[in-house]
C-alpha positions in Angstrom: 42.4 162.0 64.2 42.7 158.7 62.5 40.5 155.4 63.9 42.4 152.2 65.0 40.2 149.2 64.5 40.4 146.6 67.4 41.4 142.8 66.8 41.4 139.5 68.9 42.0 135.9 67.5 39.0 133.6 67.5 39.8 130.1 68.2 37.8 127.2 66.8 37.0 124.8 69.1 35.0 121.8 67.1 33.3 121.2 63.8 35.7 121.2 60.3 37.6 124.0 61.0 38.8 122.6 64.5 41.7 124.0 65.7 42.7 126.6 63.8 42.2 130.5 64.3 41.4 133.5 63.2 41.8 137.2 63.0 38.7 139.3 63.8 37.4 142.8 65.0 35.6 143.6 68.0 31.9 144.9 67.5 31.6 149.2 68.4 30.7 149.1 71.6 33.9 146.8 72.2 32.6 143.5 72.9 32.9 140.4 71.1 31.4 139.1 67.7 28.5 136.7 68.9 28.9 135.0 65.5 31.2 134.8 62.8 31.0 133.3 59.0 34.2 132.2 57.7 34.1 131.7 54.0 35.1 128.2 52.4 35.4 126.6 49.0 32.5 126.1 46.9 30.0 129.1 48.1 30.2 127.3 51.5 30.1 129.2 55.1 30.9 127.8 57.8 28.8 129.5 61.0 30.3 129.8 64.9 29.0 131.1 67.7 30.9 132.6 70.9 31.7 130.1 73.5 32.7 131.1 76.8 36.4 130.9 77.0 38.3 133.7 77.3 41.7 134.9 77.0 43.5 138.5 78.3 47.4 139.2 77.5 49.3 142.1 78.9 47.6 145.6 79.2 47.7 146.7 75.2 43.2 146.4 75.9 42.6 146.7 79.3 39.3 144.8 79.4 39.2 143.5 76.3 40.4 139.8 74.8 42.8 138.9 73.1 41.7 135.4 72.4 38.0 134.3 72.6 36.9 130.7 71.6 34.0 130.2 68.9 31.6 126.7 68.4 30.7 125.4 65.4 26.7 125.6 64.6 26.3 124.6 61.0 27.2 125.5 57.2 25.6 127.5 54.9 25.2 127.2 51.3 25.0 129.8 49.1 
């Protein structure tokens, strides 16, 4: 029995990546990422936290998300 791994888009709301979005998975027990690192140019890391807008679509995930929107924190620098 193979394992199908869960995905919702995570919208960024502020800071430099405003706007755009990304593909992510939910955590095991189905919820969420709290936070998310999206790699950038130069060893960079841009950090976001879960805001509280959500977004459901049709009944694919009963329950779950399919879009939930992320804040900006800060960067990291490797």
């Amino acid at each position: 029995m193979g394992t199908t791994t869960a995905t919702y888009t995570a919208k960024l709301t502020d800071g430099p990546l405003q706007g755009k979005t990304i593909t992510t998975t939910f955590l095991d027990s189905g919820d969420p990422q709290p936070r998310i690192e999206i790699p950038a140019d130069s060893g960079k890391r841009y950090l976001y936290a879960r805001g509280a807008g959500l977004e459901f679509e049709g009944s694919d995930s009963p329950g779950r998300p399919t879009a939930v929107e992320y804040r900006y924190l800060e960067v990291l620098l490797s």
